[in-house]
C-alpha positions in Angstrom: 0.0 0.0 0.0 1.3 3.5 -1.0 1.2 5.7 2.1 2.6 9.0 0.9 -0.7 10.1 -0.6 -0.2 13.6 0.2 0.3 15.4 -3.1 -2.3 13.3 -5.1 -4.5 15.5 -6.9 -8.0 16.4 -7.0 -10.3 18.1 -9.6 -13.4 19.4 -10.1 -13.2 19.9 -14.2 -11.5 18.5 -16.9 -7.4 19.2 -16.9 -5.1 19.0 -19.6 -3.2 15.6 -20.1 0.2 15.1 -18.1 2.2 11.9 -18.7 4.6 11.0 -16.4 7.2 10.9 -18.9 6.5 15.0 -19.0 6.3 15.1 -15.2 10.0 13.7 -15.5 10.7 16.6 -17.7 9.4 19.3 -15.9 11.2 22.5 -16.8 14.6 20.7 -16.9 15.3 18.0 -18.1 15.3 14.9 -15.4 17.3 12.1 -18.1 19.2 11.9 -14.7 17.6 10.5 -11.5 17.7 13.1 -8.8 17.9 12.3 -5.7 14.3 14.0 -4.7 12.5 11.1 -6.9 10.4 8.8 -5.5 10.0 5.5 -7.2 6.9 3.0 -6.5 7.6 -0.9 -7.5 4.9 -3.3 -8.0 5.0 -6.7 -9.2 8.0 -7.5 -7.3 8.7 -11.0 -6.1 8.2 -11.4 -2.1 5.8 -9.0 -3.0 4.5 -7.8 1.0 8.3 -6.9 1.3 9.5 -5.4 -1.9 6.4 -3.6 -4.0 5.2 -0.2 -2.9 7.4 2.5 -2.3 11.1 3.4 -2.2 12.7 6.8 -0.8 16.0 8.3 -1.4 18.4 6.7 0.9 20.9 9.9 1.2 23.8 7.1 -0.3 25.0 7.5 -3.7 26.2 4.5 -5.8 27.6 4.2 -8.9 26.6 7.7 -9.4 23.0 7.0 -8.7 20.9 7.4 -5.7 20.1 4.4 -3.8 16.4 4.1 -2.7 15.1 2.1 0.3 11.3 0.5 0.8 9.4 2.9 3.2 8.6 -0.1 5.7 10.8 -2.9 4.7 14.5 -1.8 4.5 15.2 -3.4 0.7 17.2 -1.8 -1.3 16.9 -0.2 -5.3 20.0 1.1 -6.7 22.2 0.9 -9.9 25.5 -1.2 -10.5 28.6 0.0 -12.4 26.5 -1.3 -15.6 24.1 0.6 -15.8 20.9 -1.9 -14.4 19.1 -1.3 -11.6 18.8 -3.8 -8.9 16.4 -4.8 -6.2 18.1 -6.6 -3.1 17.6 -7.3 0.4 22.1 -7.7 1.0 24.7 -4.7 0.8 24.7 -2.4 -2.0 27.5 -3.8 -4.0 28.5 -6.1 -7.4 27.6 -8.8 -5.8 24.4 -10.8 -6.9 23.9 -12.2 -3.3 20.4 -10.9 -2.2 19.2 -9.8 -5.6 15.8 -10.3 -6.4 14.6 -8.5 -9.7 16.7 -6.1 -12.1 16.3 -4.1 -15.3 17.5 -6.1 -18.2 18.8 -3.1 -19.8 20.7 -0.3 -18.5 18.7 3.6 -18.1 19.1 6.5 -15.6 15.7 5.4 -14.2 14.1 2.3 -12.7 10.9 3.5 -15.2 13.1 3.8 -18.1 14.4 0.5 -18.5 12.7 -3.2 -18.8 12.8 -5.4 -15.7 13.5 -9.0 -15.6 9.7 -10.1 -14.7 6.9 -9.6 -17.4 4.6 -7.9 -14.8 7.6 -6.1 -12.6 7.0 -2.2 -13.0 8.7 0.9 -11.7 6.8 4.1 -11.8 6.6 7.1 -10.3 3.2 7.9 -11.1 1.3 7.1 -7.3 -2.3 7.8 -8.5 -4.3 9.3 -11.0 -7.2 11.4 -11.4 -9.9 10.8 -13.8 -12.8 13.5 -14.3 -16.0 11.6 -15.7 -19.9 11.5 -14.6 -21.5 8.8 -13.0 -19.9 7.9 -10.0 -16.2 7.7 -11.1 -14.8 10.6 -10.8 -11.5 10.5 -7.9 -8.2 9.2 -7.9 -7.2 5.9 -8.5 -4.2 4.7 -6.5 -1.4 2.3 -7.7 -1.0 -0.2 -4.9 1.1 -2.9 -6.6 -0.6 -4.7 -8.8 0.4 -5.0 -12.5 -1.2 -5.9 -15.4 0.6 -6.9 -18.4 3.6 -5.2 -17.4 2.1 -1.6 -16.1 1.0 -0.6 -12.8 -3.0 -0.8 -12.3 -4.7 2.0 -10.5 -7.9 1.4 -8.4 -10.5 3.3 -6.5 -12.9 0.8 -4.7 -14.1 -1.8 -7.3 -12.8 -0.1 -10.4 -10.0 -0.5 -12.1 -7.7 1.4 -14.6 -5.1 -1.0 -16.6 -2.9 -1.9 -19.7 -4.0 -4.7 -22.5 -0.5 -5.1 -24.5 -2.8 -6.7 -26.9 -3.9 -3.4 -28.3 -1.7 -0.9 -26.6 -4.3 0.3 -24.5 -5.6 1.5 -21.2 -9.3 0.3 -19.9 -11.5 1.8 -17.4 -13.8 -1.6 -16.0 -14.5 -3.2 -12.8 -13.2 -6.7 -14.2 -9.2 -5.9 -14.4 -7.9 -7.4 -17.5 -10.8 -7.7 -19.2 -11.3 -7.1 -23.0 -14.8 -5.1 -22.7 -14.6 -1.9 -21.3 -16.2 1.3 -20.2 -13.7 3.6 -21.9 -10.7 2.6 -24.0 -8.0 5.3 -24.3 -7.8 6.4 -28.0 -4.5 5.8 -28.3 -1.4 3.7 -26.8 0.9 5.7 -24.0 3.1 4.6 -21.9 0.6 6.4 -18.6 -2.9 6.9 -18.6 -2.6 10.3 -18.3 -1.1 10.9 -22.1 -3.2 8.6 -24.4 -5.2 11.7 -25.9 -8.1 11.1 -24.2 -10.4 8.1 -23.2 -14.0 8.5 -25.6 -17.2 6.0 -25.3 -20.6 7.1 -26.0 -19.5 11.0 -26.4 -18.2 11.0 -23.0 -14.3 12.0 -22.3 -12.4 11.4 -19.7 -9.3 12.8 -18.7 -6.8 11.4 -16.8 -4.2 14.0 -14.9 -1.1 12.1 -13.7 -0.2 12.6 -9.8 2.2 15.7 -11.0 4.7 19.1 -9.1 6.7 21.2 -11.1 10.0 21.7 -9.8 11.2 24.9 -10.8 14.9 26.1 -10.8 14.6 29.7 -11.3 16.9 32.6 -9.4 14.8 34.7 -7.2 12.4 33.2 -4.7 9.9 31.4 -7.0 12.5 28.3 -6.7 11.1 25.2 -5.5 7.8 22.6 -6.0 4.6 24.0 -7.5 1.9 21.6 -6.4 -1.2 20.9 -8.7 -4.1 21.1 -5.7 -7.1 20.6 -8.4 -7.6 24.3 -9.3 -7.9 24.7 -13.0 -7.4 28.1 -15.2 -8.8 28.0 -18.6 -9.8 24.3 -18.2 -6.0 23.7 -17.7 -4.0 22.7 -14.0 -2.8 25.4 -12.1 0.4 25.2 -10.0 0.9 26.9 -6.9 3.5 27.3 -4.7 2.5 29.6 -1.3 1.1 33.4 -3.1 3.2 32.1 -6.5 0.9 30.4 -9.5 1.7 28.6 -12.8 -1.1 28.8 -14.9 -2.2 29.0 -18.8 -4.1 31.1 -20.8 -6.6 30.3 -23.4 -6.4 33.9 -25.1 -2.8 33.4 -26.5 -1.9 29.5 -25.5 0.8 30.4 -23.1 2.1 29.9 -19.3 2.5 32.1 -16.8 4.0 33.0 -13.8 3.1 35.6 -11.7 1.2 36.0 -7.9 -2.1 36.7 -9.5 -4.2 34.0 -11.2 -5.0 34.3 -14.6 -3.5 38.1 -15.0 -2.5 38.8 -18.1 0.5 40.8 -16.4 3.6 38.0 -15.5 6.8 38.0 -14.6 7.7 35.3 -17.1 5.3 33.9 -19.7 6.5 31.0 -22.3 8.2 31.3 -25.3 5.7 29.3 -27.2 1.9 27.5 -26.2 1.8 24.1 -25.3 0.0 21.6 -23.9 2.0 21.4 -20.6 3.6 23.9 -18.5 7.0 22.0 -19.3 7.0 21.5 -22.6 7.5 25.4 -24.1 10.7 25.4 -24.9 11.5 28.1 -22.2 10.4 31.3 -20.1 11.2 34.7 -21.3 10.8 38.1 -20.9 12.7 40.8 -23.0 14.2 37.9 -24.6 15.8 36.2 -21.3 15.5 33.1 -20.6 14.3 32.2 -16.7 17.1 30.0 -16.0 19.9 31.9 -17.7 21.9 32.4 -14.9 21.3 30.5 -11.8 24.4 29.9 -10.1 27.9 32.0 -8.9 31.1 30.5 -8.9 33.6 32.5 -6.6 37.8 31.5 -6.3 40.5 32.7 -5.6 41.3 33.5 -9.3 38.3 33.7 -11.1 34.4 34.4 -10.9 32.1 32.4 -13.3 28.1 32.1 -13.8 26.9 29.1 -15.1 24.2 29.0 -17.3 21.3 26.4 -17.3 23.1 24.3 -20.1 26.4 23.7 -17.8 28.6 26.1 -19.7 30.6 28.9 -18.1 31.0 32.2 -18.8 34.6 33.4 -16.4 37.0 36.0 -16.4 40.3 36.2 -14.8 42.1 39.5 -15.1 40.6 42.6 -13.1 38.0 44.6 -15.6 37.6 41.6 -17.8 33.8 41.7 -19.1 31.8 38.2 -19.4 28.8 37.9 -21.5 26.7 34.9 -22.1 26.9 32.9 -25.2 24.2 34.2 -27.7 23.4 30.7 -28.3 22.3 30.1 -24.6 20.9 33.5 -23.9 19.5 35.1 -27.8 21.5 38.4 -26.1 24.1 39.3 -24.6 24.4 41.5 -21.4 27.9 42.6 -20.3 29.3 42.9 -16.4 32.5 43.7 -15.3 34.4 42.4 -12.5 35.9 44.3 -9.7 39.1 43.0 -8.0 39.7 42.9 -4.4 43.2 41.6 -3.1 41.8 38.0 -2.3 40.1 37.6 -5.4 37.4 38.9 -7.2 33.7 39.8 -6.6 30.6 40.4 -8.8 28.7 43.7 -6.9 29.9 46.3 -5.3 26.8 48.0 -3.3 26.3 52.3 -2.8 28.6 52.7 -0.2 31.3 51.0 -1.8 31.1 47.4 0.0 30.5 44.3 -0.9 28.2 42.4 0.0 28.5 38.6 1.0 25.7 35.7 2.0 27.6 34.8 5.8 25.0 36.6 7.9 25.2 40.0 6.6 22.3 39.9 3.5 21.9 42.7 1.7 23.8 45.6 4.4 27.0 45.5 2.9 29.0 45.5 5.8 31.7 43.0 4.2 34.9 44.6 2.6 35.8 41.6 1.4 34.3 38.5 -0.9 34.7 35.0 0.3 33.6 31.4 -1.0 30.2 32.4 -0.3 30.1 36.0 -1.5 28.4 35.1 -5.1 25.1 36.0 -6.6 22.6 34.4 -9.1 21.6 37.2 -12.3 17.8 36.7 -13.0 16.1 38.9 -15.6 12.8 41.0 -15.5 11.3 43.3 -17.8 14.6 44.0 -19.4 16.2 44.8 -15.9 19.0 42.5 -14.7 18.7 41.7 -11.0 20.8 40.2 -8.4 20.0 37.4 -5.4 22.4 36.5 -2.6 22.0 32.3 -1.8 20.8 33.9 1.2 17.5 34.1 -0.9 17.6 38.3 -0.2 17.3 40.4 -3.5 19.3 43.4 -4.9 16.8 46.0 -6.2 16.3 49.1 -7.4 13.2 50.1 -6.1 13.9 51.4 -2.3 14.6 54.9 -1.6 18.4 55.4 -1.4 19.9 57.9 -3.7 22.4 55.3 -5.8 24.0 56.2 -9.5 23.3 53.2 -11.8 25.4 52.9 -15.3 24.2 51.3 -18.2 21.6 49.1 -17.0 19.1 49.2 -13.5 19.8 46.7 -11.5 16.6 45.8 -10.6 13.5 43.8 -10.7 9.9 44.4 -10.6 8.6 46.0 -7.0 6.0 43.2 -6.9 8.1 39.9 -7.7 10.8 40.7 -4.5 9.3 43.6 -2.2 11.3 46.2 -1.4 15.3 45.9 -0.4 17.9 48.1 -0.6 20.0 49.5 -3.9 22.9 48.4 -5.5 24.7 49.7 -8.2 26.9 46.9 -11.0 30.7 49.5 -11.5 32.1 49.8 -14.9 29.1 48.6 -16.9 
């Protein structure tokens, strides 16, 4: 039995379709297991022991999180060849203990085919489906597997996989041929097979699904789908923050008022998942352009979403992004301090550093943990310490700014205090 139930959604209307194959996508790509995954097995042998659900472990193995069962204590990890591994020994080579693997190597237990015909991995723990007459709710995967994916159920009903056709029933009899509604198409999760159509009737399926999104000032972290829709399409919220779509132009946005046409970041393109539109920009930014600082001895570098650097080492060196990562390019210049360098200098000539001073500029001096993280809105580059505190431009000090404000909009970060980038 699954126990974590907690983020399961429910709905009142129809929702777009979310497959969990875009859930592992969401706004970055997730090819790589993180270590925040949970993974739900079902159709395990010892079954009582090994199927339900496995958490991140905090151990790392062949580059791969190890998970462990919630109640049990067996282990699911991956060997140095690439197959994942269910055992009830050590976490090693060894085969002692091992139970069920994949038969071909992936970066996920989902990804890859295990050894049994009915053994399954997902990370899909329930599903919602919006229809009349008495089956409307979520349907929980509890273990059980029917030709090789996970079943759902809710009381006496059932929602499960025929190989024979490539498609998923809604019945009371699990595995049978007749059905209430057949998905119109094959999918690898009910939740992406186009729809399920009988007798004029649709039913949509929205996958058990949060948004994790890696973006530089504050809006960071899980959006949770909680059932509210927008323009019959989910709507993600995280505290006062929403993710939501509009009908009037196809796009996502985010902002801290539903359904405003006003955002601080809208997609590049409409699509039929908040994940899937090729990027966030305003003033031709991209969201996640810059989201980490890099601070040594020699050197300061930013890296940008795709893993690259852009670093300077000699005092007044500028660095600009790539235009193939960015579309522009925005110039900064670096201002040496006799330990190193540093990327801000603040009104009153200090600089400002994350150890316990925020945004006073009381520091004269950079360390490991003096860097910031650039973020972009309306055309205005802005600054945030890891502290999570903003640099703006919109209190009421008296400050010089060069080429460029550095600020962002009053309403996204409140008000802080003003700093000024030197030798733009």
């Amino acid at each position: 039995m699954i126990t974590n139930r907690s983020a399961l959604c429910t709905v009142a209307t129809a929702v777009t379709l979310l497959t969990a194959s875009q859930a592992r996508a969401a706004v970055e790509s997730q090819e790589v297991l993180t270590p925040t995954d949970t993974v739900l097995l079902g159709g395990m042998p010892y079954t009582s022991s090994t199927d339900g659900e496995y958490l991140f472990s905090g151990e790392v193995y062949q580059g791969a999180p190890v998970y462990v069962h919630a109640t049990s204590g067996w282990s699911l990890y991956r060997r140095a060849n690439g197959k994942w591994h269910l055992d009830f020994d050590d976490i090693s080579e060894d085969w002692a203990g091992t139970v069920a693997y994949t038969t071909d190597s992936a970066q996920t237990p989902w990804d890859a085919t295990w050894s049994g015909a009915n053994q399954v991995a997902t990370r899909v723990a329930g599903v919602y489906m919006e229809i009349q007459h008495g089956m409307s709710g979520t349907y929980l995967f509890e273990g059980t597997t029917h030709d090789g994916m996970p079943v759902y159920t809710r009381g006496d009903k059932f929602i499960y996989y025929r190989s024979a056709n490539d498609r998923w029933y809604v019945y009371d009899q699990l595995g049978s041929s007749t059905a209430w509604f057949i998905s119109d198409a094959g999918c690898s999760s009910p939740g992406g097979c186009g729809g399920f159509s009988t007798n004029d009737y649709e039913v949509v399926i929205t996958s058990d699904v949060e948004l994790e999104l890696e973006i530089a000032h504050g809006m960071a972290g899980t959006f949770t789908f909680d059932g509210t829709v927008s323009d019959d399409e989910p709507v993600y919220q995280r505290a006062d923050k929403f993710i939501y779509n509009r009908d009037a132009n196809d796009r996502w946005y985010i902002y801290d008022v539903l359904a405003s046409t006003t955002a601080w970041f809208r997609s590049d393109a409409g699509c039929d998942s908040a994940w899937n539109c090729d990027g966030y920009s305003t003033a031709q930014y991209d969201i996640s352009l810059l989201h980490g600082g890099i601070v040594s001895s020699t050197s300061v570098a930013l890296e940008t979403k795709f893993g690259t650097y852009v670093k300077v080492n000699n005092a007044g060196d500028t660095f600009s992004a790539d235009t193939t990562s960015t579309g522009t390019k925005k110039t900064f210049e670096l201002i040496e301090l006799s330990t190193g360098y540093t990327l801000l200098r603040a009104h009153n000539g200090n600089f400002v550093c994350e150890s316990g001073d925020a945004l006073e500029a009381t520091r004269n001096q950079p360390d490991e943990d003096c860097y910031f993280t650039a973020f972009y809105i309306d055309d205005k580059v802005a600054f945030m310490a890891p502290s999570g505190e903003y640099i703006d431009a919109n209190g009421t000090k008296n400050v010089l700014f060069t080429d460029i404000d550095v600020r962002a909009n009053q309403t996204s970060i409140g008000g802080h205090e003003k700093f000024t980038l030197v030798n733009m």
